[in-house]
C-alpha positions, 0 to 999 in steps of 0.5 A: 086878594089871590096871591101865589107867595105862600105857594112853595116857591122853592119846588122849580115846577113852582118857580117856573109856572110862576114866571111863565103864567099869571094867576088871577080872579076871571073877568068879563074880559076873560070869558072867550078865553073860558069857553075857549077850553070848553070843546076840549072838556066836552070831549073829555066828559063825555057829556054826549054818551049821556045824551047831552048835546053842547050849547055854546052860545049859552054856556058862553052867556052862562059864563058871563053872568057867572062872572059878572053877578059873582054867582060863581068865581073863577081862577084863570091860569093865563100864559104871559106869551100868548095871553091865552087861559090855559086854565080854571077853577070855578066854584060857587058858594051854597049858603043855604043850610049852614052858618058859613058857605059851603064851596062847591067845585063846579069845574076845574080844567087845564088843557092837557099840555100843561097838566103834567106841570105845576099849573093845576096845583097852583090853581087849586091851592090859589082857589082854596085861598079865595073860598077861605077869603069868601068866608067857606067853611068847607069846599064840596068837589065833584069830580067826574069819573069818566074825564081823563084827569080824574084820577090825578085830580082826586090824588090831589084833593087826598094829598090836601086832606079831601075824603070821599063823601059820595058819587057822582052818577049820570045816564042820558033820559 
């Protein structure tokens, strides 16, 4: 069971974000509040210079299934005022050519206000804490050059001892 305890609790960006969020696994019931971040993460990616044009009813359904059959697992960050997801990591678990699973990142997104606090660290560290609990061996992460937060997110994942082990590359066809 996810539980941010062991988090650095004494850090007061820490404190503060564990009294002002909670911190949990993604339900159905959360699944409007995931796609709601979506046109903000649209625009950062830059899916439409790549000729990619967005679908939201499908992601929506997307989300749901996702969430639903456990293909892939998502950790919300909900603000308590408004019960507003103002955040996730979502990852699936490849367990094709090893022993143990292999996670790998599918997004992780914070809206731009709450970048700058203790929000995404706990969220990645509270992810971490769900692969380990899954059984991963390992976590792949790709991280999309082009978004705003990109450089931020690969210090973060250098800080926790990631190393690059290859590119992302795309183009519109």
């Amino acid at each position: 069971m996810l539980s941010p305890d062991h988090i650095e609790p004494h850090r007061r960006a820490y404190q503060h974000a564990l009294a002002h969020y909670d911190f949990r696994l993604a339900t159905l019931d959360d699944t409007d509040g995931i796609v709601s971040l979506w046109p903000e993460h649209w625009e950062e990616a830059h899916y439409r210079d790549r000729g990619i044009e967005p679908d939201e009813p499908r992601y929506r359904q997307w989300t749901r299934d996702q969430i639903e059959y456990l293909d892939r697992v998502f950790v919300v960050a909900v603000d308590r005022d408004s019960q507003k997801i103002i955040g996730f990591f979502a990852y699936s678990l490849d367990h094709n050519f090893s022993v143990k699973p292999v996670a790998v990142m599918g997004t992780f997104y914070v809206r731009k206000e709450h970048r700058r606090s203790a929000v995404p660290a706990i969220l990645f560290e509270l992810a971490l804490q769900a692969m380990e609990e899954d059984g991963a061996c390992a976590l792949h992460a790709p991280i999309a050059s082009e978004t705003l937060s990109s450089r931020a997110l690969e210090n973060t994942f250098r800080k926790h001892g990631f190393k690059t082990i290859g590119v992302l590359m795309g183009r519109a066809l």
